[in-house]
N, C-alpha and C positions, 0 to 999 in steps of 0.2 A: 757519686759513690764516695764514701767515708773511709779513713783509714782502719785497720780491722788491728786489736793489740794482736803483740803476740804472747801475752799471758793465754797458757792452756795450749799451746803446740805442744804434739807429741811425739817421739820417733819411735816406729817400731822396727828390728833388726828381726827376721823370719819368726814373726808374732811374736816375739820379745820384745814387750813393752822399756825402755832404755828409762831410767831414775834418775833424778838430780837435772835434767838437762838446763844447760844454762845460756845456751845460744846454738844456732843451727844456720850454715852457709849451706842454702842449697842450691841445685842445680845449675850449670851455666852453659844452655845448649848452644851450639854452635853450630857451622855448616863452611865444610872445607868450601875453597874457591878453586877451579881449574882453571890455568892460564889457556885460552882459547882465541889468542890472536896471533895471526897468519903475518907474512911477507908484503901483503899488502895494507894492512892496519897503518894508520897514523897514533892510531891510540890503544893503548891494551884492552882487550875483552875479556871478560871471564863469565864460564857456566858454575853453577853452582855441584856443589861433591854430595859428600854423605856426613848427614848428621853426627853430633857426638855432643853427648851428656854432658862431658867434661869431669868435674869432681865435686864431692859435697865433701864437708869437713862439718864436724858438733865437735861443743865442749859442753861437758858433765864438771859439776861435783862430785868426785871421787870416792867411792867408798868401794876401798881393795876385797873388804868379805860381805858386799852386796851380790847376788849370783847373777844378775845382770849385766853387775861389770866384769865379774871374774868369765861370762862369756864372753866378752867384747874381747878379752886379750885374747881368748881361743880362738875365737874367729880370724886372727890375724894368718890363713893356712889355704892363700888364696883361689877359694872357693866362691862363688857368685852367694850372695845373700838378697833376699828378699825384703827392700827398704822402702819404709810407708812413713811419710811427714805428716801427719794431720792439723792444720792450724786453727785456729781458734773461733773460725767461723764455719765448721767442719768441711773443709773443702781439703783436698789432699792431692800429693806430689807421690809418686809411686815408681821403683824403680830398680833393678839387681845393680850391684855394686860388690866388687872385690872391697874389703878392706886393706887398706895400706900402709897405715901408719896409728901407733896407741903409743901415747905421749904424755906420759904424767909427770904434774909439776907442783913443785910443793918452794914454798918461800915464807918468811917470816912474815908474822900475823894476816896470814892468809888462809884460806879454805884449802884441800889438799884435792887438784882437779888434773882434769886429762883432757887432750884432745885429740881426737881419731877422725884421720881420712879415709876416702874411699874415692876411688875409680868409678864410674859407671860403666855399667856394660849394656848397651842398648837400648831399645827405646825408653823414654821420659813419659806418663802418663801423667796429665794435669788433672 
């Protein structure tokens, strides 16, 4: 199996297509550990807990009166949103996520961008 670009990944934010996108961290699932060793152990055990999503975070090129982005500051009124990655060999990451943080940053001869995290809130769909 070949590496796949990721020119042409998409994000959508509850069927809001997101513009400019310029990179995308996604998913980092996890699975708590429960300490599960007794008095007689010489060595520690552990059972496995419950999964968790962890966080995604994207950064856009910014454009403040794109309606795209003037949702994404909206969204920050934490409410579960409906987030779809599509990457470029149409295979997709699906998943609710609070939004957490919109962070735009502007510097000299630079493009004027943002970047916004998000929570996930339950299961991860591959």
């Amino acid at each position: 199996m070949g590496a796949v670009t990721a020119n042409g990944t998409t994000l959508t934010i509850d069927s809001q297509l997101i513009g400019d996108l310029l990179s995308v961290s996604p998913v980092s699932v996890s699975v708590a550990t429960i300490d599960s060793t007794d008095l007689d152990s010489t060595w520690r055990t552990f059972i496995g807990g419950i999964k968790d999503g962890g966080e995604c975070s994207f950064e856009i090129n910014l454009n403040p009166s794109g309606t795209d982005h003037i949702a994404l500051e909206a969204d920050i009124d934490g409410v579960e949103k409906t987030v779809s990655i599509a990457w470029s060999d149409a295979t997709t990451c699906s998943f609710s996520a609070i939004i957490t943080s919109y962070a735009p940053s502007a510097s000299i001869d630079s493009a004027l961008t943002c970047s916004i995290g998000m929570k996930i809130s339950g299961a991860v769909t591959f």
